[in-house]
Structure formats: C-alpha cells, structure tokens
C-alpha positions in Angstrom: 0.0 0.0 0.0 1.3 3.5 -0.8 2.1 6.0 1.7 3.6 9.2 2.1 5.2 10.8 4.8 6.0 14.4 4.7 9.0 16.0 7.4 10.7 19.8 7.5 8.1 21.6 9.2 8.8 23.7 12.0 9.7 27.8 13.0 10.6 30.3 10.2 10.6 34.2 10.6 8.6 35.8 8.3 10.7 36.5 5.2 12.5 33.1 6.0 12.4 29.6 4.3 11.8 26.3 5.0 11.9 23.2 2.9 9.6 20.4 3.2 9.9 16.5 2.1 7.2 14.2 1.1 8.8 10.6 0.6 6.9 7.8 -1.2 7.0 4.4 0.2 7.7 2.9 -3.1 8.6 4.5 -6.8 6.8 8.0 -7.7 5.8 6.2 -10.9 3.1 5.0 -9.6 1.5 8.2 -9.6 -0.3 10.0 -12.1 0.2 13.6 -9.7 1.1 14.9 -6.7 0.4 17.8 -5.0 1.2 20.0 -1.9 -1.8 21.0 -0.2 -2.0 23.2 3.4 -4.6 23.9 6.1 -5.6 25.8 8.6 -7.5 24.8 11.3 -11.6 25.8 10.8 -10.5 26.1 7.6 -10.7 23.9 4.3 -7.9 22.5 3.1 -6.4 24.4 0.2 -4.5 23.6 -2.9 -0.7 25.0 -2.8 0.8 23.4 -6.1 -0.1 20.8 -8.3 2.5 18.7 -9.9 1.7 16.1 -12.9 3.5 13.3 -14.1 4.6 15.2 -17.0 4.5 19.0 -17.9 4.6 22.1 -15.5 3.9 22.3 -12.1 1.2 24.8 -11.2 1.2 27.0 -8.5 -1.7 28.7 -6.9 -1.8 32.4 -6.4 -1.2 32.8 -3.1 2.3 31.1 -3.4 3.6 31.4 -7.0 6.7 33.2 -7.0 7.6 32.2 -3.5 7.4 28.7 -3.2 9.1 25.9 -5.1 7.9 21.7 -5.9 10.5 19.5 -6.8 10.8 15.6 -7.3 14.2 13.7 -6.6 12.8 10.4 -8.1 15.7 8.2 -7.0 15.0 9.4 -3.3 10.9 8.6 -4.0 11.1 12.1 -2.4 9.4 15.6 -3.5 9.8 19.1 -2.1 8.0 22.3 -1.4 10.8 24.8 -0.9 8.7 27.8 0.6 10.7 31.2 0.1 9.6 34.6 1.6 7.3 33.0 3.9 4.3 35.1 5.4 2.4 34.9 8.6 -0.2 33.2 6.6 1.6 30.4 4.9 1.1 29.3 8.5 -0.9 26.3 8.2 -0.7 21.9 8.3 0.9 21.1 5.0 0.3 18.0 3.2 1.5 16.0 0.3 -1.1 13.8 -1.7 -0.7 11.6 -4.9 -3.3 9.8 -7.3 -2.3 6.9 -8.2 -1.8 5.7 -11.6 -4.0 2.3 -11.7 -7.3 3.1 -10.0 -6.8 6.8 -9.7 -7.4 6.8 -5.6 -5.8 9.5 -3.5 -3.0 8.8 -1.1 -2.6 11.1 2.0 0.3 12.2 3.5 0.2 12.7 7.8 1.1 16.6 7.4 3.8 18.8 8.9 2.6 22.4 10.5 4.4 25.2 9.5 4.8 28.4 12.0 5.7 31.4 10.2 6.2 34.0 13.3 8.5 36.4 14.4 
C-alpha cells in the first residue's frame, strides 16, 4: 500500500524559508500527480501546487513566486521549498498523490508550519 510521509516543518521568521519533504514508500511512478496542499484549522484544506507526471507544475496564487515543488525520483522524495514565507503560509501542510491504476488519492500525515517572528 502506498504512503507518504511528509518531514521539515517547524519555526521560520517571516521572510525566512523552509523546505519540506514528502517521501513515497515505493517509486513516484506509480502516480499520475502529486500535489502539496496546506490547512488551517476551521479552515478547508487548500491547494498550494499541483505537480503532474509530466508537464509544468502549477502553482496557486497565493504562493507562486515564493514557493518551489521538486521531485528527486531516486529518493521517492518531492519538495515544497517555501521562500519569503508570510504569517499566513502558517498552516498543516500535506503532500497527496493519485495513483496511476485506479486513480485513488494517497494522503500524506502533514507537517505544521509556523511562520512568526
């Protein structure tokens, strides 16, 4: 069974970075996407980037310019690197994939992110 498990949350200043992981228990290319999602709590969870098998990543407003998704297949790993954080990136931030046979979401655990000075 597939699982993720994401790690690098923690404390940044605003204006500071952090970088999360999301590692794969087995090969990415099992998945069709993957995506970085964050949420606050009362809140519904929200879409941060969006990153398909093939072609461009896509970034949501709030974050484009300022935060980064990345793969390292021969890890299994992928990476938000979140630049210029804000007060408000504070939030749980998760990692999901669809997989590639039946199309059913995976769900990573999350990792909160504080963005305080």
């Amino acid at each position: 069974q597939a699982q993720l498990v994401e790690s690098g949350g923690g404390l940044a200043q605003p204006g500071g970075s952090l970088r999360l992981s999301c590692a794969a228990s087995g090969s990415m290319s099992m998945f069709k996407s993957m995506a970085w999602y964050r949420q606050v709590p009362g809140k519904q969870r929200e879409l941060v980037a969006t990153v398909p098998k093939t072609g461009y990543t896509i970034y949501e407003d709030p974050v484009k310019g300022r935060f980064t998704a990345s793969g390292d297949t021969a890890k299994n790993t992928m990476y938000l690197q979140m630049n210029s954080l804000k007060p408000e990136d504070t939030a749980v931030y998760y990692c999901k994939a669809v997989l590639e046979s039946d199309g059913a979401p995976v769900w990573g655990q999350g990792t909160q992110v504080l963005v305080s000075s």
